[in-house]
N, C-alpha and C positions, 0 to 999 in steps of 0.2 A: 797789358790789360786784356781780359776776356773782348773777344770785338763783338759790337751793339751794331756794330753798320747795315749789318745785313736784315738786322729786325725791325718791322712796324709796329711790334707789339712784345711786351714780356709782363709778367707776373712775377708780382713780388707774394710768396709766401709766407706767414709768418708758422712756427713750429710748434704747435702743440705740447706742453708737458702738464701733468697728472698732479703736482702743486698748485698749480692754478685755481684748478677747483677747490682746494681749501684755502684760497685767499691768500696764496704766497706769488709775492712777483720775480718769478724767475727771469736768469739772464734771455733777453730778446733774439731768436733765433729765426734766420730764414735761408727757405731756399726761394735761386730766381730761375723760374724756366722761360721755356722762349713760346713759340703759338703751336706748336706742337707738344707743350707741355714735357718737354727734355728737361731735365735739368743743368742750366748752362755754369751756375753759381751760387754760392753760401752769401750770408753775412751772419755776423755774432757779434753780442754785446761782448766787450772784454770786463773784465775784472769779478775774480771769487772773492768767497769767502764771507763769513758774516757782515760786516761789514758793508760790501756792496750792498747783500741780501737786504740789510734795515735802512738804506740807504735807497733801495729801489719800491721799498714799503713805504717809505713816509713820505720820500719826496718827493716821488712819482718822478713826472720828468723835467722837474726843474734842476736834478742832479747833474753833477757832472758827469760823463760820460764817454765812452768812444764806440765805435762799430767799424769793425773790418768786414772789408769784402775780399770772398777768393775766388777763382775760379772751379771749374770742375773739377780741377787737379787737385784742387786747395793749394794753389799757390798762391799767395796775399798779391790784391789789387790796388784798393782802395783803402783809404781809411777816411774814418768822419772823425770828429771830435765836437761834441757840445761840452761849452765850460758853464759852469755853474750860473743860472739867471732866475731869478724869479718873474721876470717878463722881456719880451723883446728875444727869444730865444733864438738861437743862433748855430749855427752848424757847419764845420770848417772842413774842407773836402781837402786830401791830397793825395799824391797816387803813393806807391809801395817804398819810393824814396824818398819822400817826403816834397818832392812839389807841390805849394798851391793850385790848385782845380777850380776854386772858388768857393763862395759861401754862401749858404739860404740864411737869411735872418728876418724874423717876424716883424711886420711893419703895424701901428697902432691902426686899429678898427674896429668899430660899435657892432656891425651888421653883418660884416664877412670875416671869415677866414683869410687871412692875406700875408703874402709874405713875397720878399723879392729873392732872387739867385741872382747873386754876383758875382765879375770877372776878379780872378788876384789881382788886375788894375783897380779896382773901383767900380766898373761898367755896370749899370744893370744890363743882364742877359736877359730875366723871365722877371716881369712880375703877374704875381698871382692869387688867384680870387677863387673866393670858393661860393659860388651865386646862392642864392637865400631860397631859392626852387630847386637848385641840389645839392644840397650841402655836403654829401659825400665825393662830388667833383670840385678839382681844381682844374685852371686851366691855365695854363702858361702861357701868354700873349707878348710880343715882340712889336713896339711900336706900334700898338690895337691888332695887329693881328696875331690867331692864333698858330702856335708850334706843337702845343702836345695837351696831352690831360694826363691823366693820374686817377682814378676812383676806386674807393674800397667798393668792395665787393659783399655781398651779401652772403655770411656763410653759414644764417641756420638762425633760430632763436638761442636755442640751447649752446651753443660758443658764443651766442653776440651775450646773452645774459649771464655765464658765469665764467666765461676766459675770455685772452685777450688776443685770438684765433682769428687774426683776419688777411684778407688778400687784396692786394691793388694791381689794378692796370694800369700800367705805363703804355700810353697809344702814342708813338712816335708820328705823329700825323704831318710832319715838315720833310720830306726825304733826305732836305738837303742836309740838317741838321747834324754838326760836328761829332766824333768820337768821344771827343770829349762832353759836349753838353748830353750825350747821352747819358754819359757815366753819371754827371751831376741831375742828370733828371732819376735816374735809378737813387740813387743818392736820397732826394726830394721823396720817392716814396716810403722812405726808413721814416725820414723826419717828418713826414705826414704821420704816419703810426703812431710814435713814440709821442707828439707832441699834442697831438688833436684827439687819438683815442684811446693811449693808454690810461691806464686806471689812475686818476690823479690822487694827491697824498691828502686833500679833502677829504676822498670817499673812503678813506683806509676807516 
């Protein structure tokens, strides 16, 4: 795996394409750079073809789906997988050979954003809240205290209103904080994206 040990901070990018503006959902693309804005790694939605194409139009993101992560080489790191849910969505991490990493799965609430990250034991790792004064933070807390945040990022009227052009910080704010749970908090900001601000199959 690309190593996160050495970062307090990375940005997740998402990639611009020029079908957006005519109202097409193309496949979700990002680069991740580190605080010096290098770019350390990709991720991409997989699957072509019409198909996906009317599949990412109607369903928005209650679809089933996957997202790889590479390195700067582009060699595959990660993979995610959401399987098909119309609530309670869910997101299944594992590395390039298929080990569980863990899973983010949405937990029911009327007022926040919430969702927890689990160990492939069972464990909760992070649960997390997205508070009603900033709704574009979460924060991942460990036994009440907190480990990290995640916030999109503000990038213009004109991409917040007609593409789906956004960026998140990933603030590593725990030092001591695993290799792994890194990877699952980078992970956490895909599925922040995909699930809270892409364009749902409502608004089509």
């Amino acid at each position: 795996m690309f190593a996160l040990k050495g970062h307090s901070k990375i940005l997740v990018h998402q990639k611009f394409e020029i079908a957006e503006l005519v109202g097409f959902e193309t496949r979700n693309k990002y680069e991740i750079l580190d605080e010096n804005l290098r770019v350390i790694g990709f991720a991409a939605e997989q699957g072509k073809g019409a198909l996906q194409l009317l599949m990412r139009h109607f369903l928005g993101h209650w679809r089933s789906f996957e997202i790889f992560f590479f390195n700067e080489n582009r060699q595959l790191m990660l993979k995610a997988k959401h399987p098909f849910r119309w609530y309670f969505d869910r997101l299944e991490i594992e590395d390039a050979s298929g080990r569980a990493l863990g899973v983010i799965e949405k937990r029911f609430s009327i007022f926040h954003k919430r969702f927890d990250m689990i160990s492939p034991e069972g464990n909760v790792l992070f649960e997390v809240k997205s508070p009603l004064w900033k709704i574009w933070t979460f924060i991942f807390r460990r036994q009440g205290q907190e480990k990290a945040t995640v916030s999109k990022r503000w990038t213009g009227f004109l991409a917040e209103a007609f593409t789906d052009k956004d960026r998140f910080l990933v603030n590593y704010q725990d030092p001591s904080l695993s290799e792994q749970e890194r990877h699952l908090l980078l992970a956490a900001a895909v599925y922040i994206d995909l699930i809270y601000f892409e364009k749902k199959a409502s608004d089509s």
